[in-house]
VMD Tcl script that builds the backbone (N, CA, C; Angstrom):
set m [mol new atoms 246]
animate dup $m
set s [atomselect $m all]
$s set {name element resname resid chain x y z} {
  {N N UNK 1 A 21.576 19.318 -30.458}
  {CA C UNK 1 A 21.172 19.613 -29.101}
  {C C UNK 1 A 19.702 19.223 -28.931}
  {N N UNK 2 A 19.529 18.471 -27.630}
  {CA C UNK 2 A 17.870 18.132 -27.506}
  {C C UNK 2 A 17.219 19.467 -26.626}
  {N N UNK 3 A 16.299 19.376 -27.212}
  {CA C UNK 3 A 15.647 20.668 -25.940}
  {C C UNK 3 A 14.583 19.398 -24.991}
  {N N UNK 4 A 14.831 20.003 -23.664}
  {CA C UNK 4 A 14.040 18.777 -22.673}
  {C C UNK 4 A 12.882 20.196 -22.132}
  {N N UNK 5 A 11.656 19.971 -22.283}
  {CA C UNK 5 A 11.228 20.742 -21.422}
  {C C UNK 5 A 10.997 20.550 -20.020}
  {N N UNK 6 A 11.124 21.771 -19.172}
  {CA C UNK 6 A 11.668 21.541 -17.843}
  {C C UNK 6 A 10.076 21.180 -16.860}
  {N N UNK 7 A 10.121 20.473 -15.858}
  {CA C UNK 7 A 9.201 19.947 -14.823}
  {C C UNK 7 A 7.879 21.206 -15.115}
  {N N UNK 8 A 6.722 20.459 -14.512}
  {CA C UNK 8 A 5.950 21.532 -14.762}
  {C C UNK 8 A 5.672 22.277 -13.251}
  {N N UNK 9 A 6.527 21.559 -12.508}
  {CA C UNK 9 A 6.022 21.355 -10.655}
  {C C UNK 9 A 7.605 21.700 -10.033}
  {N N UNK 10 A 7.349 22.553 -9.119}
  {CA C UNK 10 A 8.518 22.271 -8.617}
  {C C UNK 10 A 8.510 21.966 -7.187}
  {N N UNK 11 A 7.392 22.044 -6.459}
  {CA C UNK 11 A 7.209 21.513 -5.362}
  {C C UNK 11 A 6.957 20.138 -5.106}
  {N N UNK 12 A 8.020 19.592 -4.356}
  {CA C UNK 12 A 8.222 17.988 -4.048}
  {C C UNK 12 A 7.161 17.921 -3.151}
  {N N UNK 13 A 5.613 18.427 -2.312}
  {CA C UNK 13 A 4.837 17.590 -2.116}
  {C C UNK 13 A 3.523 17.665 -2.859}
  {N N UNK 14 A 3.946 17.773 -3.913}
  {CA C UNK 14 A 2.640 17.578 -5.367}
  {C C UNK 14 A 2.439 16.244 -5.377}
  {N N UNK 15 A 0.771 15.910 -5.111}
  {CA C UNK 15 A 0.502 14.339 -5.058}
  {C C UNK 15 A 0.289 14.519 -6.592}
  {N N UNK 16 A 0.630 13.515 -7.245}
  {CA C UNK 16 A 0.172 12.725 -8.397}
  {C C UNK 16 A -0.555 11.512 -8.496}
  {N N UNK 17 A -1.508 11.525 -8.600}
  {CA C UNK 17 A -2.817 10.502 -9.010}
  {C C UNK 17 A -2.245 9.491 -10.300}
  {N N UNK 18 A -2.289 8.469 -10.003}
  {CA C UNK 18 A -2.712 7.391 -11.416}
  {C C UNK 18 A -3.558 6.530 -11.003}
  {N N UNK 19 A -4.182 6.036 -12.353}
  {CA C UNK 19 A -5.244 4.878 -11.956}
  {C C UNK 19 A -5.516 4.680 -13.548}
  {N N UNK 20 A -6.432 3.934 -13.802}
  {CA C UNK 20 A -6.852 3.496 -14.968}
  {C C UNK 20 A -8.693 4.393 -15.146}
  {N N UNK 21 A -8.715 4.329 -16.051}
  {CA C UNK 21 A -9.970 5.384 -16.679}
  {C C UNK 21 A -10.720 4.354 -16.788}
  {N N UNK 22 A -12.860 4.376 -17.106}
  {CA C UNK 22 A -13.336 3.744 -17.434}
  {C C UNK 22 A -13.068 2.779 -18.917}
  {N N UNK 23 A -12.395 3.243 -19.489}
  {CA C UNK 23 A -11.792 2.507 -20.587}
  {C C UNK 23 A -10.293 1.605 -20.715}
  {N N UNK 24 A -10.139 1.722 -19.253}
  {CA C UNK 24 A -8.577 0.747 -19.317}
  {C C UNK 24 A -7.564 1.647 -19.460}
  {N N UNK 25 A -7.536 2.267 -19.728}
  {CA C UNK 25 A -6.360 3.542 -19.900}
  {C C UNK 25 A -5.643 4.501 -18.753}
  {N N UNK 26 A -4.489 4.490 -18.813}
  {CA C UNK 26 A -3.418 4.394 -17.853}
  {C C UNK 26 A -3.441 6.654 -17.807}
  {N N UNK 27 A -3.970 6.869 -16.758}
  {CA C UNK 27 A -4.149 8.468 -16.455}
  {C C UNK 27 A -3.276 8.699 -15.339}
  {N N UNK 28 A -2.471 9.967 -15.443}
  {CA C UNK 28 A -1.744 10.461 -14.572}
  {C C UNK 28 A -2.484 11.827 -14.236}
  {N N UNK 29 A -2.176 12.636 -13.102}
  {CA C UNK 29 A -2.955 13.740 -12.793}
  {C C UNK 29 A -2.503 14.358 -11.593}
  {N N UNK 30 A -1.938 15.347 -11.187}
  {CA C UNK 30 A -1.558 15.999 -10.506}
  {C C UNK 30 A -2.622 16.419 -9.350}
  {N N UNK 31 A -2.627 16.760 -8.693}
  {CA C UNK 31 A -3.764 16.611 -7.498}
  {C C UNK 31 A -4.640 18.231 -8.067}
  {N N UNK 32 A -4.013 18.949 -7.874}
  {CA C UNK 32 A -4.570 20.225 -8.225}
  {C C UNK 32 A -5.198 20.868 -10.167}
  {N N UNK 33 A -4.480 19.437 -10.629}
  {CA C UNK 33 A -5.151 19.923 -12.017}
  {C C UNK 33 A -4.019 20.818 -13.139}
  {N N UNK 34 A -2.522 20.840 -12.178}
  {CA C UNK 34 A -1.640 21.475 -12.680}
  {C C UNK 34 A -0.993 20.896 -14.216}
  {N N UNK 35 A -1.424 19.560 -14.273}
  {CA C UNK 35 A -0.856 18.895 -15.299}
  {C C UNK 35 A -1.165 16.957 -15.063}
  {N N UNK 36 A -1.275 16.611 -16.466}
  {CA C UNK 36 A -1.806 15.261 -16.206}
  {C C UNK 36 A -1.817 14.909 -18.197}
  {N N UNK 37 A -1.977 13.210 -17.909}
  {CA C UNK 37 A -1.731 12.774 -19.424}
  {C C UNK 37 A -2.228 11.560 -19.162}
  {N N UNK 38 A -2.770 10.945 -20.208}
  {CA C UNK 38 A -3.541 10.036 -20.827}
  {C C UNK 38 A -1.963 8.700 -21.050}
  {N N UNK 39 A -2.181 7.524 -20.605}
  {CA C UNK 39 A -0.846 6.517 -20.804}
  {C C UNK 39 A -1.544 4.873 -21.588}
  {N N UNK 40 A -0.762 5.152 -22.239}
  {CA C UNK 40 A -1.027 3.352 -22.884}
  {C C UNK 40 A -0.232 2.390 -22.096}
  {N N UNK 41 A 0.547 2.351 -20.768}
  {CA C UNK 41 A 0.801 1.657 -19.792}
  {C C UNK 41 A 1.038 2.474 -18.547}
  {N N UNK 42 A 1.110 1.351 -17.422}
  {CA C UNK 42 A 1.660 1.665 -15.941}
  {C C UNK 42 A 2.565 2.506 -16.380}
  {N N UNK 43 A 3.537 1.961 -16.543}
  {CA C UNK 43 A 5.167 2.291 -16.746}
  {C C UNK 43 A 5.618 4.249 -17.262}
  {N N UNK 44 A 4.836 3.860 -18.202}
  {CA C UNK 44 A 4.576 5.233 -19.088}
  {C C UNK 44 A 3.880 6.198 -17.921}
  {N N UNK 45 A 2.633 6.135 -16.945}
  {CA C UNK 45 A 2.262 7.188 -16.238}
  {C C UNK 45 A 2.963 7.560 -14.865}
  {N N UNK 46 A 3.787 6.316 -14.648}
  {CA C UNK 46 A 4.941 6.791 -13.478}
  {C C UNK 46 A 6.082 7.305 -13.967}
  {N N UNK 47 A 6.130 7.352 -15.093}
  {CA C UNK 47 A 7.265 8.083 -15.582}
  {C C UNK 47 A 7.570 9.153 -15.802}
  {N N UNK 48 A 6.351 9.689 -16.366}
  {CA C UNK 48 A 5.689 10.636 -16.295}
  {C C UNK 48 A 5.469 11.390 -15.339}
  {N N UNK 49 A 4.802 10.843 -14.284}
  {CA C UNK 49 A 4.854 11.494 -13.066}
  {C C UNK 49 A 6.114 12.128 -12.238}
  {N N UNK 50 A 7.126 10.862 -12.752}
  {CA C UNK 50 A 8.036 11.119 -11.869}
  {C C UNK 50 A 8.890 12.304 -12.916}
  {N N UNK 51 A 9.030 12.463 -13.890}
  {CA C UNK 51 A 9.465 13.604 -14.887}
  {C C UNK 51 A 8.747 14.919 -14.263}
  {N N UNK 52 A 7.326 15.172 -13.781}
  {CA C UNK 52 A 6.398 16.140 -13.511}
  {C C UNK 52 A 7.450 16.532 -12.152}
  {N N UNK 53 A 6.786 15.790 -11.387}
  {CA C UNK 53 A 7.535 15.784 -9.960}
  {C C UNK 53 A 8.425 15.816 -9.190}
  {N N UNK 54 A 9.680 16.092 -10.226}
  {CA C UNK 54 A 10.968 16.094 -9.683}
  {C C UNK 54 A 11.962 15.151 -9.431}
  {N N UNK 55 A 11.238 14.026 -9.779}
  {CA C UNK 55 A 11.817 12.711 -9.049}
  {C C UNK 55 A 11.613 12.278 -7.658}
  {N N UNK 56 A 10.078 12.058 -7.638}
  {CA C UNK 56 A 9.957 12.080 -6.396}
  {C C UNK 56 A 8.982 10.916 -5.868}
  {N N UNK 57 A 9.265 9.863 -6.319}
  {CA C UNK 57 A 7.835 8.700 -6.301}
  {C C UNK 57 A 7.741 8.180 -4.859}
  {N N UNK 58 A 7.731 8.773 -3.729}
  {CA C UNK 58 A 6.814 9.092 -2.736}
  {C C UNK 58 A 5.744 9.629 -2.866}
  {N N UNK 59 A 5.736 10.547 -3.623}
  {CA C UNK 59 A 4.378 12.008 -3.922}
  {C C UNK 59 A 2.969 11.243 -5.023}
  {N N UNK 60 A 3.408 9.790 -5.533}
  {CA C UNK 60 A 3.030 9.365 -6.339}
  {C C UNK 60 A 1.592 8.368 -5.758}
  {N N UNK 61 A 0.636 8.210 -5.766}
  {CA C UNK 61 A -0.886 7.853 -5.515}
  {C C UNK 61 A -1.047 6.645 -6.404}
  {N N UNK 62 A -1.079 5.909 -6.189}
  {CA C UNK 62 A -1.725 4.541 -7.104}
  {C C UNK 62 A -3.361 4.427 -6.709}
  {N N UNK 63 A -4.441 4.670 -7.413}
  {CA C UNK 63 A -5.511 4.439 -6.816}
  {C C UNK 63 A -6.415 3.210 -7.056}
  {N N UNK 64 A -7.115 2.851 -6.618}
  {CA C UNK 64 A -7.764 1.525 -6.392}
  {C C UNK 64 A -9.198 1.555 -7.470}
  {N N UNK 65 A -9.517 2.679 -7.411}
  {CA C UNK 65 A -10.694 3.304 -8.239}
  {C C UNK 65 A -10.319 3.835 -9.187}
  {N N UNK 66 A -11.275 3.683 -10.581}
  {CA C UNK 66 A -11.328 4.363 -11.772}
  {C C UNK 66 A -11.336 5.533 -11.232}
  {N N UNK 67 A -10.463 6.898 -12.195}
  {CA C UNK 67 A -9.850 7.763 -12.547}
  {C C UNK 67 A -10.426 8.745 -13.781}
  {N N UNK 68 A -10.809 9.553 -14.003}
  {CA C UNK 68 A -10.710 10.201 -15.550}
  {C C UNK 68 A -9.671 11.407 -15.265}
  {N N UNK 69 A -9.083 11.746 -16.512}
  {CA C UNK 69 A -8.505 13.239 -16.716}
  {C C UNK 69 A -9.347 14.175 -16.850}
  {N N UNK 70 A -9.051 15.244 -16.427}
  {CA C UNK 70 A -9.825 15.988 -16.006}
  {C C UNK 70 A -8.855 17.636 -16.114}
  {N N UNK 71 A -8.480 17.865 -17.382}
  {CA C UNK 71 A -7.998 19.139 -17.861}
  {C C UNK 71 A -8.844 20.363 -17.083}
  {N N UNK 72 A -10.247 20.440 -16.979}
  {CA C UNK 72 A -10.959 21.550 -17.082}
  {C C UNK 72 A -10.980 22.028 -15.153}
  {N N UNK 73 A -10.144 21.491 -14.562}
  {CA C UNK 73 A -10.122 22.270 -12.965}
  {C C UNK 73 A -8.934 23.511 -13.296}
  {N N UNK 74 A -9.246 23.890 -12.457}
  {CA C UNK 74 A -8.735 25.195 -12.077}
  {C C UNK 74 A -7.745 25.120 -11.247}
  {N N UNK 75 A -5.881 25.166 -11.700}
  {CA C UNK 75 A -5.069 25.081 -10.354}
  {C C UNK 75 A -5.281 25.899 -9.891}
  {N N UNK 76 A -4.431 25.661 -8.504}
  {CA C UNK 76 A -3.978 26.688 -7.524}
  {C C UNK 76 A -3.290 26.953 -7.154}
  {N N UNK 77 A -2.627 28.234 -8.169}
  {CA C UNK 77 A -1.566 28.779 -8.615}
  {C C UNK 77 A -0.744 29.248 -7.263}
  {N N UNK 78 A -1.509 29.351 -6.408}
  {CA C UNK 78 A -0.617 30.122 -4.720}
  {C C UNK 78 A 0.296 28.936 -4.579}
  {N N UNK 79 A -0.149 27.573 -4.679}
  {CA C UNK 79 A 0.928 26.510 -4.282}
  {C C UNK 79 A 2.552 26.758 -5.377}
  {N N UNK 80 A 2.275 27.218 -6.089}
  {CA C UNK 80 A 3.681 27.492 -7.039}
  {C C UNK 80 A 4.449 28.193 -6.914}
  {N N UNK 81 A 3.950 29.321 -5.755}
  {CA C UNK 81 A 5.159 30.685 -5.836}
  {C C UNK 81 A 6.686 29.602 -6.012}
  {N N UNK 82 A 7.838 30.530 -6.218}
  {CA C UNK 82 A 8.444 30.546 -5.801}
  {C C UNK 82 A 9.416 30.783 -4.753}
}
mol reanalyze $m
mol bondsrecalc $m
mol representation Tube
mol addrep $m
């Protein structure tokens, strides 16, 4: 049996950020800081995203500008109730 761990988001209008970092490196990032990962390709951080997000690559941000991850914000946990 595989264990999958489940979405970290369950609200379908969570923007997700990607872009590339000052070092070339492929960053995904949730708008609020809820969750995000470091990618050695495109491919890999929309996938990602779209695993986070429900399946939802509308919600998904391609940005034009360098990017860093940025673990240390503070979500905002009110957007999660259930």
């Amino acid at each position: 049996m595989k264990l999958v761990e489940p979405p970290s988001c369950s609200a379908p209008s969570t923007i997700v950020f990607i872009g590339r970092n000052s070092r070339g490196q492929w960053i995904a990032q949730e708008q609020n800081g809820l969750y995000g990962g470091l990618f050695v390709s495109r491919a890999q951080a929309i996938k990602y995203a779209l695993f986070e997000n429900g399946q939802h690559p509308e919600t998904i941000v391609e940005l034009p500008r360098e990017i860093e991850l940025d673990m240390g914000k503070t979500p905002n946990l009110s957007q999660r109730a259930a």
